[in-house]
PDB file of N, CA, C and O in Angstrom:
ATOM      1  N   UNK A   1     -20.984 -13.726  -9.381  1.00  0.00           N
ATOM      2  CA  UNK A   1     -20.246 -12.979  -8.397  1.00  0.00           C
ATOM      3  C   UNK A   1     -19.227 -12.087  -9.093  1.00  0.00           C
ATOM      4  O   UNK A   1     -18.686 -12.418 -10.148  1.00  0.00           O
ATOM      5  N   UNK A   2     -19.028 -11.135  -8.565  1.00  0.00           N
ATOM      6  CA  UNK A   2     -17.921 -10.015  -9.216  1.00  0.00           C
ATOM      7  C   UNK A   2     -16.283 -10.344  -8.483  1.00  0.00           C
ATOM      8  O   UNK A   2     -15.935 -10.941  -7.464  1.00  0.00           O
ATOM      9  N   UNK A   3     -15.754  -9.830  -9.263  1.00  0.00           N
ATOM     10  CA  UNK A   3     -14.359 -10.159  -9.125  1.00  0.00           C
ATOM     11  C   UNK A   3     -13.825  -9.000  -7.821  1.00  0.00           C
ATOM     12  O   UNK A   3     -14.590  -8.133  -7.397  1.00  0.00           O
ATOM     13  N   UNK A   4     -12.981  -9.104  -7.515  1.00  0.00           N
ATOM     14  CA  UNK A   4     -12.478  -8.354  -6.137  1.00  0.00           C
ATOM     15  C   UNK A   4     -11.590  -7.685  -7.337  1.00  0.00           C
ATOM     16  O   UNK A   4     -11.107  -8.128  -8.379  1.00  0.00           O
ATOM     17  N   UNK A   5     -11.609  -6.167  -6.577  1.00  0.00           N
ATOM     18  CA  UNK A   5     -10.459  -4.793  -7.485  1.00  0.00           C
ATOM     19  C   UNK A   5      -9.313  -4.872  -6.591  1.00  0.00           C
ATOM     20  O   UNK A   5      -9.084  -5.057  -5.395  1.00  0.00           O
ATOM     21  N   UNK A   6      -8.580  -4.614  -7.875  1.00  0.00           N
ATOM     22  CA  UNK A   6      -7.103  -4.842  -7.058  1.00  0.00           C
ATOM     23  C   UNK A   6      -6.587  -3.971  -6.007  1.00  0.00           C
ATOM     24  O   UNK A   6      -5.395  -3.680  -6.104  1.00  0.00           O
ATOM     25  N   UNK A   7      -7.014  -3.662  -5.367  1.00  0.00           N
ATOM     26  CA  UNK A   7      -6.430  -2.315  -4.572  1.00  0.00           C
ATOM     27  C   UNK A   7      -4.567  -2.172  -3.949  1.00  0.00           C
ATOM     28  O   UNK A   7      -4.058  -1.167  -3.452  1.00  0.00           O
ATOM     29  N   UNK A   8      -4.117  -3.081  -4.118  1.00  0.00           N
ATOM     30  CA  UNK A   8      -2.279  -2.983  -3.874  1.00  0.00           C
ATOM     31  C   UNK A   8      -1.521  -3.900  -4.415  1.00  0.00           C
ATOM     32  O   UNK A   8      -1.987  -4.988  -4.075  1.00  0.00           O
ATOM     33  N   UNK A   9      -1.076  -3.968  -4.734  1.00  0.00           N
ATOM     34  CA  UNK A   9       0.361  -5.043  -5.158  1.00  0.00           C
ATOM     35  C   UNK A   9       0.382  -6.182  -4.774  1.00  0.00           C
ATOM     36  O   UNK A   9       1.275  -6.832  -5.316  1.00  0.00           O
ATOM     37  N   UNK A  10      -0.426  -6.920  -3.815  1.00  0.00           N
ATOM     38  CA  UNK A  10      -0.215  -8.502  -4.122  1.00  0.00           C
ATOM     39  C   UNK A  10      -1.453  -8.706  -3.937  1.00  0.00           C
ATOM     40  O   UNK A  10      -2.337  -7.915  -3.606  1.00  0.00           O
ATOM     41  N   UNK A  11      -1.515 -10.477  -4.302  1.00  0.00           N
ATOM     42  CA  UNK A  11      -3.200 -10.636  -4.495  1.00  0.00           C
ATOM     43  C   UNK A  11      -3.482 -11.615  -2.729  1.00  0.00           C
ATOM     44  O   UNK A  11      -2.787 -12.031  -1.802  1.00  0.00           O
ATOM     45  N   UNK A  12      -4.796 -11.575  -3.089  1.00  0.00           N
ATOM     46  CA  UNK A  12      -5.592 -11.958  -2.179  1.00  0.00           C
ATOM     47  C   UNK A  12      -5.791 -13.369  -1.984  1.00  0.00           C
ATOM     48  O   UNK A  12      -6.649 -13.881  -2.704  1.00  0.00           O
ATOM     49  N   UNK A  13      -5.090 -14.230  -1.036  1.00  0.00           N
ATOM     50  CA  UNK A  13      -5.324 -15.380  -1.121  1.00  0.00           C
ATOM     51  C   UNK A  13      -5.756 -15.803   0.215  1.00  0.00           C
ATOM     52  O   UNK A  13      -5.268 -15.502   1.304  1.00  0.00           O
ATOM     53  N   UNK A  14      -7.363 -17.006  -0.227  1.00  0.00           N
ATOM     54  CA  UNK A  14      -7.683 -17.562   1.043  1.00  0.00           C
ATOM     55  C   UNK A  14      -7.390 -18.168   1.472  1.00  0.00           C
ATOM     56  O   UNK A  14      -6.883 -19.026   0.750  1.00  0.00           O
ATOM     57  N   UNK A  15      -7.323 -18.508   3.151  1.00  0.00           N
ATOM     58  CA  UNK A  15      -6.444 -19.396   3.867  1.00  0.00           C
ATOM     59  C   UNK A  15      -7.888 -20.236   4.552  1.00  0.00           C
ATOM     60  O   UNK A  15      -9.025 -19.876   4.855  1.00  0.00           O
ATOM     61  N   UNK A  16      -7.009 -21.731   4.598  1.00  0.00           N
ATOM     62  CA  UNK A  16      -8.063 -22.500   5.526  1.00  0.00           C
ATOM     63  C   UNK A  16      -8.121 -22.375   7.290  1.00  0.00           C
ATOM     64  O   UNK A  16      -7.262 -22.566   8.150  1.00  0.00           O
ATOM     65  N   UNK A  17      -9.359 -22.021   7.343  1.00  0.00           N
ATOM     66  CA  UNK A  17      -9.410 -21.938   8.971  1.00  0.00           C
ATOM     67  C   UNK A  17      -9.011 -23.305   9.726  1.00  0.00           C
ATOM     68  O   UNK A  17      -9.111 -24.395   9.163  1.00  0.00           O
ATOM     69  N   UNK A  18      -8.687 -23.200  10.654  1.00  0.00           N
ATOM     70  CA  UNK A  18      -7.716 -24.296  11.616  1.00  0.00           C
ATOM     71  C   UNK A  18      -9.089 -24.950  12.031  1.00  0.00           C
ATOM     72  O   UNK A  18     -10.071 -24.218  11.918  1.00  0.00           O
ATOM     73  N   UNK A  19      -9.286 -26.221  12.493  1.00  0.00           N
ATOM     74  CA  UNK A  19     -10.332 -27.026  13.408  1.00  0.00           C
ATOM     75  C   UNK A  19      -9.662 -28.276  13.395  1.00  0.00           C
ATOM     76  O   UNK A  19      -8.706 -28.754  12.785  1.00  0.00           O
ATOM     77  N   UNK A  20     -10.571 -28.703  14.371  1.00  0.00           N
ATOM     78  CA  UNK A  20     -10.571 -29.867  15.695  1.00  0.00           C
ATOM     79  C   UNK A  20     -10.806 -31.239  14.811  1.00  0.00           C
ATOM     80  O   UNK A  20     -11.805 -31.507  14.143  1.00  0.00           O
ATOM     81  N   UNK A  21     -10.205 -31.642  14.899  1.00  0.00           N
ATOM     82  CA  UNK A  21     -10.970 -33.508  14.832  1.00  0.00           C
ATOM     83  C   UNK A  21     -11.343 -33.503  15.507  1.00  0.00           C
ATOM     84  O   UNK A  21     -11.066 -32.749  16.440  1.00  0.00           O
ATOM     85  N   UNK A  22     -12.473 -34.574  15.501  1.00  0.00           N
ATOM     86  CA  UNK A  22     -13.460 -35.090  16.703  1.00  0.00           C
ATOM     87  C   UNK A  22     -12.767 -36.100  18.142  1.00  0.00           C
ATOM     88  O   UNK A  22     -13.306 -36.377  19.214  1.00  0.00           O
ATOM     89  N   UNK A  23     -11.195 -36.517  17.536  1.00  0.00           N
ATOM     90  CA  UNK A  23     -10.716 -37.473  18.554  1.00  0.00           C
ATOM     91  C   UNK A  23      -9.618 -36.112  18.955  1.00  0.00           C
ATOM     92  O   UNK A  23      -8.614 -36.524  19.536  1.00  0.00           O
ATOM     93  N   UNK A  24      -9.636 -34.943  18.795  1.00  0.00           N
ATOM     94  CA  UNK A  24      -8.700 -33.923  18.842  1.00  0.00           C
ATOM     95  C   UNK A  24      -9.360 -33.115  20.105  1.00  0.00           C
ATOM     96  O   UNK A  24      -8.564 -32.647  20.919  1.00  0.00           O
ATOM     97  N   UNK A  25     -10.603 -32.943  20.299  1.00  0.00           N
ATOM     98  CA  UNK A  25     -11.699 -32.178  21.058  1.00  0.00           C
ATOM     99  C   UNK A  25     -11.252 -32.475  22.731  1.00  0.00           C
ATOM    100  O   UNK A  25     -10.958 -33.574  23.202  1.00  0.00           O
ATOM    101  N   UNK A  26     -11.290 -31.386  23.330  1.00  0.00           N
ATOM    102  CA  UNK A  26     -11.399 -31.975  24.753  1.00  0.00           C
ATOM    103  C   UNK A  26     -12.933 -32.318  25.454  1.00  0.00           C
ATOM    104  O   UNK A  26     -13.893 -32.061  24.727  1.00  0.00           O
ATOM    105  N   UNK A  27     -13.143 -32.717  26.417  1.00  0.00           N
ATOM    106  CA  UNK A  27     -14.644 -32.968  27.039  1.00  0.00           C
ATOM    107  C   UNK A  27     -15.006 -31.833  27.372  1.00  0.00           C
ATOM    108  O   UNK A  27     -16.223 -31.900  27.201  1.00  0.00           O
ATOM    109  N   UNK A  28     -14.716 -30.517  27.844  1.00  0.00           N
ATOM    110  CA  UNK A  28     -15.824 -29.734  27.858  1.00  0.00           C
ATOM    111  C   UNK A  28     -14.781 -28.444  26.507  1.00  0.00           C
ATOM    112  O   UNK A  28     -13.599 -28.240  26.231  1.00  0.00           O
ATOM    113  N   UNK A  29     -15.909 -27.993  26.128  1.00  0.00           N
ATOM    114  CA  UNK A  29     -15.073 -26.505  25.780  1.00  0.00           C
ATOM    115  C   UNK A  29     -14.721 -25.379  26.782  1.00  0.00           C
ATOM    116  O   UNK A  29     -14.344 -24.353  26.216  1.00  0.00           O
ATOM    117  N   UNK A  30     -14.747 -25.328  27.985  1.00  0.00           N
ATOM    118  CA  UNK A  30     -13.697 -24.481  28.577  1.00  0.00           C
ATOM    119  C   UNK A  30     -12.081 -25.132  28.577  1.00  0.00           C
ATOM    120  O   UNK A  30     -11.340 -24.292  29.089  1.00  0.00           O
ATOM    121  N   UNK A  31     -11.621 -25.879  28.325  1.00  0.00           N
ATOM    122  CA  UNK A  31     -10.485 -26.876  28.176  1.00  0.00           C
ATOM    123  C   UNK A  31     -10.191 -26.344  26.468  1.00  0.00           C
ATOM    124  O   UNK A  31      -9.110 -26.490  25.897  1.00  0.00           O
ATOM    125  N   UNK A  32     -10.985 -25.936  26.073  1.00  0.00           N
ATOM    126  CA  UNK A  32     -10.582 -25.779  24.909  1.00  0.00           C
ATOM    127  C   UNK A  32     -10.045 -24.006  24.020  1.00  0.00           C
ATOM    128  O   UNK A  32     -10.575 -22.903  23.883  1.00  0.00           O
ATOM    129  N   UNK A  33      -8.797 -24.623  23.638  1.00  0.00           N
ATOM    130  CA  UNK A  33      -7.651 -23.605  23.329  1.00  0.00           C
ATOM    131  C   UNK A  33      -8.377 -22.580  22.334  1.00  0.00           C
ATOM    132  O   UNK A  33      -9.164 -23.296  21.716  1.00  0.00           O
ATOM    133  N   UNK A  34      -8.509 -21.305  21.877  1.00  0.00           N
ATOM    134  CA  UNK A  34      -8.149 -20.368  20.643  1.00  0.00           C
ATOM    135  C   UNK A  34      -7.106 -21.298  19.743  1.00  0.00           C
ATOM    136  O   UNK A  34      -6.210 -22.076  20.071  1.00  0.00           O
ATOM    137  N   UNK A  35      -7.570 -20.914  18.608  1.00  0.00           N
ATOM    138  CA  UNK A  35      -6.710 -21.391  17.907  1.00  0.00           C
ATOM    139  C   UNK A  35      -6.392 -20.025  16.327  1.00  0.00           C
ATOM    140  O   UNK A  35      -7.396 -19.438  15.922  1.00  0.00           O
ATOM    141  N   UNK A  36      -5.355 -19.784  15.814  1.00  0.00           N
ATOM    142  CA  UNK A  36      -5.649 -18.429  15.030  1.00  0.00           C
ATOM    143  C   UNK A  36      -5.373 -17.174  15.930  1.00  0.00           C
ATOM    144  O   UNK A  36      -4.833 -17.257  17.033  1.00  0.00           O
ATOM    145  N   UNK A  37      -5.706 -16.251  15.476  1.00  0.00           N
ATOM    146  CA  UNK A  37      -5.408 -14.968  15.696  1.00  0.00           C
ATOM    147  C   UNK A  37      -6.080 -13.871  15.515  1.00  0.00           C
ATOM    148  O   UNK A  37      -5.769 -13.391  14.425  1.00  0.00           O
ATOM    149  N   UNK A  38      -7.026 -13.108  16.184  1.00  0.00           N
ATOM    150  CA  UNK A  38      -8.451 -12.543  16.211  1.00  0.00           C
ATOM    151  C   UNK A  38      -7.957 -11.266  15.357  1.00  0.00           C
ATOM    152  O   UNK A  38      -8.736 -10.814  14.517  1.00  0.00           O
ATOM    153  N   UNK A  39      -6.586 -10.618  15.554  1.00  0.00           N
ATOM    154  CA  UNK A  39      -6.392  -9.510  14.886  1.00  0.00           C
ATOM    155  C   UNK A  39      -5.639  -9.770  13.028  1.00  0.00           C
ATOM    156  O   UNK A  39      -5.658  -9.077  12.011  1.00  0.00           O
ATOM    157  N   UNK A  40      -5.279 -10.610  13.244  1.00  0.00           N
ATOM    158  CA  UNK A  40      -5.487 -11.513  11.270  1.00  0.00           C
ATOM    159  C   UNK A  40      -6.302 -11.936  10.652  1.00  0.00           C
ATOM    160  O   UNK A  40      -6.469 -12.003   9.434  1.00  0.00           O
ATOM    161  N   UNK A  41      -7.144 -12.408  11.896  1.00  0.00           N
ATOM    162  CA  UNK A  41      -8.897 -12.787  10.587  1.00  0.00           C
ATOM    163  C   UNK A  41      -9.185 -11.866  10.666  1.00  0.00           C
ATOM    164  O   UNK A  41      -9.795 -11.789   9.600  1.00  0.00           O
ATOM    165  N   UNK A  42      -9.313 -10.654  11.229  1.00  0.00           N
ATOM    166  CA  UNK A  42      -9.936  -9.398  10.864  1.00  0.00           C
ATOM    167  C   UNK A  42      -9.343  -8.836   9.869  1.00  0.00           C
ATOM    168  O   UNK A  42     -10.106  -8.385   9.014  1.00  0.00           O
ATOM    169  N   UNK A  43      -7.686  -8.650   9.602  1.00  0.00           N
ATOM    170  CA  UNK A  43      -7.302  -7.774   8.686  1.00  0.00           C
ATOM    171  C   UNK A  43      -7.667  -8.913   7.217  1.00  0.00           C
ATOM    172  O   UNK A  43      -8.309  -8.509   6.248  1.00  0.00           O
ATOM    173  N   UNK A  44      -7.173 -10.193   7.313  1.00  0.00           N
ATOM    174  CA  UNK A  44      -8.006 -10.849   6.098  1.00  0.00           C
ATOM    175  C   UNK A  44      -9.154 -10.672   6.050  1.00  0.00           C
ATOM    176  O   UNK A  44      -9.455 -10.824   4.866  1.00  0.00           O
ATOM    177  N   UNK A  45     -10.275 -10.367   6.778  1.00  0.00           N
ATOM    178  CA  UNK A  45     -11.933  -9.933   6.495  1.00  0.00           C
ATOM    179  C   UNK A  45     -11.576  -8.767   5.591  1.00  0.00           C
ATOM    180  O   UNK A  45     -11.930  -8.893   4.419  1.00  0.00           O
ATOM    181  N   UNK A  46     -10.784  -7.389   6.011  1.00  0.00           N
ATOM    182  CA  UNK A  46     -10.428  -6.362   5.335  1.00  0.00           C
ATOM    183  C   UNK A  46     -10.527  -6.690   4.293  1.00  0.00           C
ATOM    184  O   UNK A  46     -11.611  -6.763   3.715  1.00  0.00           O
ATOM    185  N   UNK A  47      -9.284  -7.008   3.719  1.00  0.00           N
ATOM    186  CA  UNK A  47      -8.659  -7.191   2.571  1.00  0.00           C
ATOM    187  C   UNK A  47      -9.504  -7.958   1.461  1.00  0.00           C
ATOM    188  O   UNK A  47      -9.433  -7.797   0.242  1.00  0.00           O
ATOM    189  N   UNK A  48     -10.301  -8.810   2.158  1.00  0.00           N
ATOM    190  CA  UNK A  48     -11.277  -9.781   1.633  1.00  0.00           C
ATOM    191  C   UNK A  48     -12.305  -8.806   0.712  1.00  0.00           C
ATOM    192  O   UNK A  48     -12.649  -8.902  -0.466  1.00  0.00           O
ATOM    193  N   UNK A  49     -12.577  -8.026   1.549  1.00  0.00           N
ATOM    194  CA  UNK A  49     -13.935  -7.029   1.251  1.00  0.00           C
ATOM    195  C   UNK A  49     -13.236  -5.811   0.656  1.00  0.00           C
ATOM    196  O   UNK A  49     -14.040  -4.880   0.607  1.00  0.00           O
ATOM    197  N   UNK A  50     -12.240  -5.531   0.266  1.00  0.00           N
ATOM    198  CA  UNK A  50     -11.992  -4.105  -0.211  1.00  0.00           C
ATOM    199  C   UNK A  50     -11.809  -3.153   0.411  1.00  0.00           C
ATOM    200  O   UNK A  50     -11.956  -1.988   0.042  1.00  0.00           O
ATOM    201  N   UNK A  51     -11.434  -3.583   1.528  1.00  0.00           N
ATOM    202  CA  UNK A  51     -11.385  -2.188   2.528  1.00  0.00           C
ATOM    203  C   UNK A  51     -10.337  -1.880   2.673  1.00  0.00           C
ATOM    204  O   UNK A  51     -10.119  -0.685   2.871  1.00  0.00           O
ATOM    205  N   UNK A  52      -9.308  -2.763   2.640  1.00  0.00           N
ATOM    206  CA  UNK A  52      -7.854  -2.709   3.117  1.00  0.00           C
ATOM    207  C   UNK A  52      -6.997  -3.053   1.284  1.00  0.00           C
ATOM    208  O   UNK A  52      -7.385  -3.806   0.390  1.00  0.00           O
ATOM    209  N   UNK A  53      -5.826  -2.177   1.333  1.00  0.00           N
ATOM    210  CA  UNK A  53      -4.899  -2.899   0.270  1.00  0.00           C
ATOM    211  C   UNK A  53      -4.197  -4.269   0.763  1.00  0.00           C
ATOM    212  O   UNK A  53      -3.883  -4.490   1.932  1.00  0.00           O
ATOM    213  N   UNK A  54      -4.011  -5.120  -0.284  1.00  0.00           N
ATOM    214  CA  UNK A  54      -3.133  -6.010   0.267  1.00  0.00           C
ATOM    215  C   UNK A  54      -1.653  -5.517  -0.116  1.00  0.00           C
ATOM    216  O   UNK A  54      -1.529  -4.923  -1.187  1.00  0.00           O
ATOM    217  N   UNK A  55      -0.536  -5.723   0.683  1.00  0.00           N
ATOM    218  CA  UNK A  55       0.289  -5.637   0.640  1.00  0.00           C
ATOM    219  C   UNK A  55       1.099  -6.484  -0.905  1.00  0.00           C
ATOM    220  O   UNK A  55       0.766  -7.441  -1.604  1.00  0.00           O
ATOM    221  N   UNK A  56       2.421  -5.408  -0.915  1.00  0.00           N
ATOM    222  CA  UNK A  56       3.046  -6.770  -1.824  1.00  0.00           C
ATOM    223  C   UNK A  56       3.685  -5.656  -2.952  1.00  0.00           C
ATOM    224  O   UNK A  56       3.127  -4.570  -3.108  1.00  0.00           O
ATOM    225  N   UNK A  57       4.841  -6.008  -3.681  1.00  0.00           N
ATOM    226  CA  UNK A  57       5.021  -4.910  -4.161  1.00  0.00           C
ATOM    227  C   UNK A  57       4.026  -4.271  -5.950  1.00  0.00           C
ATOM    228  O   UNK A  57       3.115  -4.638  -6.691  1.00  0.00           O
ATOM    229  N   UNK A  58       4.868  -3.332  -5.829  1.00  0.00           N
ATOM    230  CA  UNK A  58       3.880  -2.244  -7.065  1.00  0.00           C
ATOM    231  C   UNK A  58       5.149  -1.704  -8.005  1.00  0.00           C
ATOM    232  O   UNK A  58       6.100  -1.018  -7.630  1.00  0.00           O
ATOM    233  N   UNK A  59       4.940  -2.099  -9.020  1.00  0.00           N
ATOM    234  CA  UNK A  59       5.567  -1.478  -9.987  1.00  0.00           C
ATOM    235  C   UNK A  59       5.031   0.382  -9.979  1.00  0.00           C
ATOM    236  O   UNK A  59       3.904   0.790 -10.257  1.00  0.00           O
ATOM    237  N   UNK A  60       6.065   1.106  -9.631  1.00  0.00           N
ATOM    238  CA  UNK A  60       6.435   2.796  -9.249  1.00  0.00           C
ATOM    239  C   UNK A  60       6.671   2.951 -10.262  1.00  0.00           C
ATOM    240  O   UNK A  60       7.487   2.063 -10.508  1.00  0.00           O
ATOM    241  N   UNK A  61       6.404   3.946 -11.791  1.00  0.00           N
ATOM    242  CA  UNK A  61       7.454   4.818 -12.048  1.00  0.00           C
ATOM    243  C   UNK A  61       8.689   5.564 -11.048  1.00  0.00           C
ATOM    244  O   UNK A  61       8.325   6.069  -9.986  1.00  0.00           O
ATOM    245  N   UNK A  62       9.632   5.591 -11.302  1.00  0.00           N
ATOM    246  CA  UNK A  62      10.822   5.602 -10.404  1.00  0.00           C
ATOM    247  C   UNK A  62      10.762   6.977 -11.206  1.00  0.00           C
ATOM    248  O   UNK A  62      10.383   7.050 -12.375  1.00  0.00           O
ATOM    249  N   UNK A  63      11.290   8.341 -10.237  1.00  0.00           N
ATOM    250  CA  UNK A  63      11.294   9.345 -10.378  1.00  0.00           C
ATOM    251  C   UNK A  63      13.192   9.566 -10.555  1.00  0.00           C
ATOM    252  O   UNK A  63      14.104   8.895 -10.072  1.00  0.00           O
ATOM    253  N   UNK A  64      13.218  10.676 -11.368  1.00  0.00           N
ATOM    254  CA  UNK A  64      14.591  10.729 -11.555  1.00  0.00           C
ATOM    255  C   UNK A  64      15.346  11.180 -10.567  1.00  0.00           C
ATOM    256  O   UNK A  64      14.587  10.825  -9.665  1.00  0.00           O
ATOM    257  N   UNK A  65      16.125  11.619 -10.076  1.00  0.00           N
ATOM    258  CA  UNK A  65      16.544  11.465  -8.887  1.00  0.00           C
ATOM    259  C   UNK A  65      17.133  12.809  -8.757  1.00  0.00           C
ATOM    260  O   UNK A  65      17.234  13.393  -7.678  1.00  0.00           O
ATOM    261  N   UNK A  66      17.699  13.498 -10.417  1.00  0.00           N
ATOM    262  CA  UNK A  66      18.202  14.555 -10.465  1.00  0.00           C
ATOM    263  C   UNK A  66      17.350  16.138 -11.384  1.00  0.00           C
ATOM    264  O   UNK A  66      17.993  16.660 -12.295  1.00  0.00           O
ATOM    265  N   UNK A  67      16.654  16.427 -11.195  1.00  0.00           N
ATOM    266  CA  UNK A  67      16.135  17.273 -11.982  1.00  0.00           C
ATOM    267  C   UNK A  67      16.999  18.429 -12.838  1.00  0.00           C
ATOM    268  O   UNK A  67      18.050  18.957 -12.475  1.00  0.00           O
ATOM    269  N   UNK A  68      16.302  18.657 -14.000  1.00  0.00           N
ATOM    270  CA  UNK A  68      16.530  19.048 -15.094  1.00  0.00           C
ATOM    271  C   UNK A  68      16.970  21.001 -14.449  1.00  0.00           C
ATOM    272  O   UNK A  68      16.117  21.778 -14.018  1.00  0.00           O
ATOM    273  N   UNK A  69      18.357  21.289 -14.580  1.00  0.00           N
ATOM    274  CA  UNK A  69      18.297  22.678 -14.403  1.00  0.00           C
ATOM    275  C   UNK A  69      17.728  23.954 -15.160  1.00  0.00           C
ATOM    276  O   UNK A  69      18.312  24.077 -16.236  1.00  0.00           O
ATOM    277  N   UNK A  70      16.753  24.968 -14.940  1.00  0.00           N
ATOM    278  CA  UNK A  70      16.329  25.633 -16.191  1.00  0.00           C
ATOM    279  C   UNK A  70      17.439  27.191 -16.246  1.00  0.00           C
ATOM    280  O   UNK A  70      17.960  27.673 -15.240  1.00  0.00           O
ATOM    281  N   UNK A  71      17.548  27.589 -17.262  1.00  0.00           N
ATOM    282  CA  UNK A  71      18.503  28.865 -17.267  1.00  0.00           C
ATOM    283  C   UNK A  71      17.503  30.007 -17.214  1.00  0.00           C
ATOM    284  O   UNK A  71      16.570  29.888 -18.008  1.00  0.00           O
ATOM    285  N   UNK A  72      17.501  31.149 -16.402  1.00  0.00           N
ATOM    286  CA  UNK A  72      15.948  32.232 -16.579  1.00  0.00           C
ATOM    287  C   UNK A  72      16.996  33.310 -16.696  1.00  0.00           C
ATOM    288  O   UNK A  72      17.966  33.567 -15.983  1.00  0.00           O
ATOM    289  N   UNK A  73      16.646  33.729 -17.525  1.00  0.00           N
ATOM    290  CA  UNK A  73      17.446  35.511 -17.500  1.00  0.00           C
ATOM    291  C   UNK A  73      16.785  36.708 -16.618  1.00  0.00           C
ATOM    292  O   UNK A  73      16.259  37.497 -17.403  1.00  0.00           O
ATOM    293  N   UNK A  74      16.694  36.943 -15.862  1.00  0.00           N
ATOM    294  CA  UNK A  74      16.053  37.633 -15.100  1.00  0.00           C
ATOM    295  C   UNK A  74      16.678  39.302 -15.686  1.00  0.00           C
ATOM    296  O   UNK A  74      17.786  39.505 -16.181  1.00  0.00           O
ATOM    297  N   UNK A  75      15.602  40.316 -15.443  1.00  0.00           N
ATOM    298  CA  UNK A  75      16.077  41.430 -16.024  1.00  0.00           C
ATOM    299  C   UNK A  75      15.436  42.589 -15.337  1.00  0.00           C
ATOM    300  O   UNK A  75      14.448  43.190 -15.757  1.00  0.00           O
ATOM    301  N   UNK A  76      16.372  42.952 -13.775  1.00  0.00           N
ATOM    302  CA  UNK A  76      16.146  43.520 -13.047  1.00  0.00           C
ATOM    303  C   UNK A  76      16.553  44.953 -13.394  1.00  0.00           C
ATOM    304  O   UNK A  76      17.439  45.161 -14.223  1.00  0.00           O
ATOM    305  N   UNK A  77      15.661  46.328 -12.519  1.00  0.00           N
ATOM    306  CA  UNK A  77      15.571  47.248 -13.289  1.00  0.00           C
ATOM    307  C   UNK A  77      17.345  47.874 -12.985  1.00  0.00           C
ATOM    308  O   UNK A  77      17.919  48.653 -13.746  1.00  0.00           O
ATOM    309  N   UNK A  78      17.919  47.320 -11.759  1.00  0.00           N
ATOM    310  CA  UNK A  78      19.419  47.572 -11.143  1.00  0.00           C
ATOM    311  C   UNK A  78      20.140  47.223 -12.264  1.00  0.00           C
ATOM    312  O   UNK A  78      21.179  47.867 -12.411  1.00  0.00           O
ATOM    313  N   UNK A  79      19.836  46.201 -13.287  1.00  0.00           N
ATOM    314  CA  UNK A  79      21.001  45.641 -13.980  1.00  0.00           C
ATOM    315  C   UNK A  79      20.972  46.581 -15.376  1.00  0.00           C
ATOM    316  O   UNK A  79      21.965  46.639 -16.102  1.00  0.00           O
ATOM    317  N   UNK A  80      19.506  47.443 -15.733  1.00  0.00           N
ATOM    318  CA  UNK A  80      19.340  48.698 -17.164  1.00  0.00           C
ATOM    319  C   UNK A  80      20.256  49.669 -16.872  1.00  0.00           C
ATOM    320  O   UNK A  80      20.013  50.182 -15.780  1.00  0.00           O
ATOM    321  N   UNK A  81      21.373  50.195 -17.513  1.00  0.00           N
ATOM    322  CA  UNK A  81      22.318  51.036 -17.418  1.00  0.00           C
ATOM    323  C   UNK A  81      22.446  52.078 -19.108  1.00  0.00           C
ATOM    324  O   UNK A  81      21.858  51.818 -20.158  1.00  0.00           O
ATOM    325  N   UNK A  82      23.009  52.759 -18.948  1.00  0.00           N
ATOM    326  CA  UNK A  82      23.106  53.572 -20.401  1.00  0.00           C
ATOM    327  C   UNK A  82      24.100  52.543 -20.783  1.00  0.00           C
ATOM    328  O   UNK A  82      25.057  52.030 -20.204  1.00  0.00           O
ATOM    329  N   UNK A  83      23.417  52.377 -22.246  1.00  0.00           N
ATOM    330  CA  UNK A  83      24.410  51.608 -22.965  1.00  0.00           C
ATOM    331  C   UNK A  83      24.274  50.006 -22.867  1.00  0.00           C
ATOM    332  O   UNK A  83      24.774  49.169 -23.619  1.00  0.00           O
ATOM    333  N   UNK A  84      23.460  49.807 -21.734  1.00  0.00           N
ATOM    334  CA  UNK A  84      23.542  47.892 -22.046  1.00  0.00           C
ATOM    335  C   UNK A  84      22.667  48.012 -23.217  1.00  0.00           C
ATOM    336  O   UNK A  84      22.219  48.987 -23.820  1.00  0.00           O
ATOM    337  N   UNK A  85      22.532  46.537 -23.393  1.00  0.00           N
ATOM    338  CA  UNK A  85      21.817  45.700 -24.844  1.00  0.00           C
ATOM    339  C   UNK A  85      20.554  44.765 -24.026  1.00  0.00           C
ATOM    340  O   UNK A  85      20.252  43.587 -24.218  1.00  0.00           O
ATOM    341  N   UNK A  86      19.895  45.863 -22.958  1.00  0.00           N
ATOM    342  CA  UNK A  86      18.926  44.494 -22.704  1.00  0.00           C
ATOM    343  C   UNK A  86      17.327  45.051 -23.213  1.00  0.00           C
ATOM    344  O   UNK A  86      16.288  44.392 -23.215  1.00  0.00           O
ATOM    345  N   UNK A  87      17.488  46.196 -23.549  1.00  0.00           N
ATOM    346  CA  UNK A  87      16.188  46.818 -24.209  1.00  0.00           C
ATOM    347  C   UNK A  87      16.108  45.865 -25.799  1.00  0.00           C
ATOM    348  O   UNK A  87      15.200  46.080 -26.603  1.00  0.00           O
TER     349      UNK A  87
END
């Protein structure tokens, strides 16, 4: 079997499904409760299969917060006069 790819920041762990003891059971199954949560075994099916990231954190390069100013000399034709030094 192949290994599951990591797709997000925390890993994938299986959980045991909930059931009945046999002295736990009621006499018919209409008496008998849901147990779990239809929209969590689905997103664990996700996650199971690669479809979904699992949550959890991720080491970011952290971006600097302040960027680097650049100096541009700009050399507009308004600023060429007799006598400047920009030729």
């Amino acid at each position: 079997m192949t290994s599951r790819q990591k797709l997000g920041g925390g890993e994938f762990k299986d959980e045991e499904e909930p059931f009945l003891l046999q002295e736990e059971l009621p006499d018919s199954l209409r008496k008998l409760k849901p147990q779990g949560h239809v929209l969590n075994d689905r997103l664990a099916s996700l996650q199971k299969r690669n479809i979904l990231p699992i949550g959890g954190s991720k080491n970011k390069n952290k971006l600097k917060t302040k960027l680097k100013r650049k100096f541009v000399e700009k050399r507009l034709v308004q600023d060429v006069k007799k006598g400047s030094r920009v030729m």
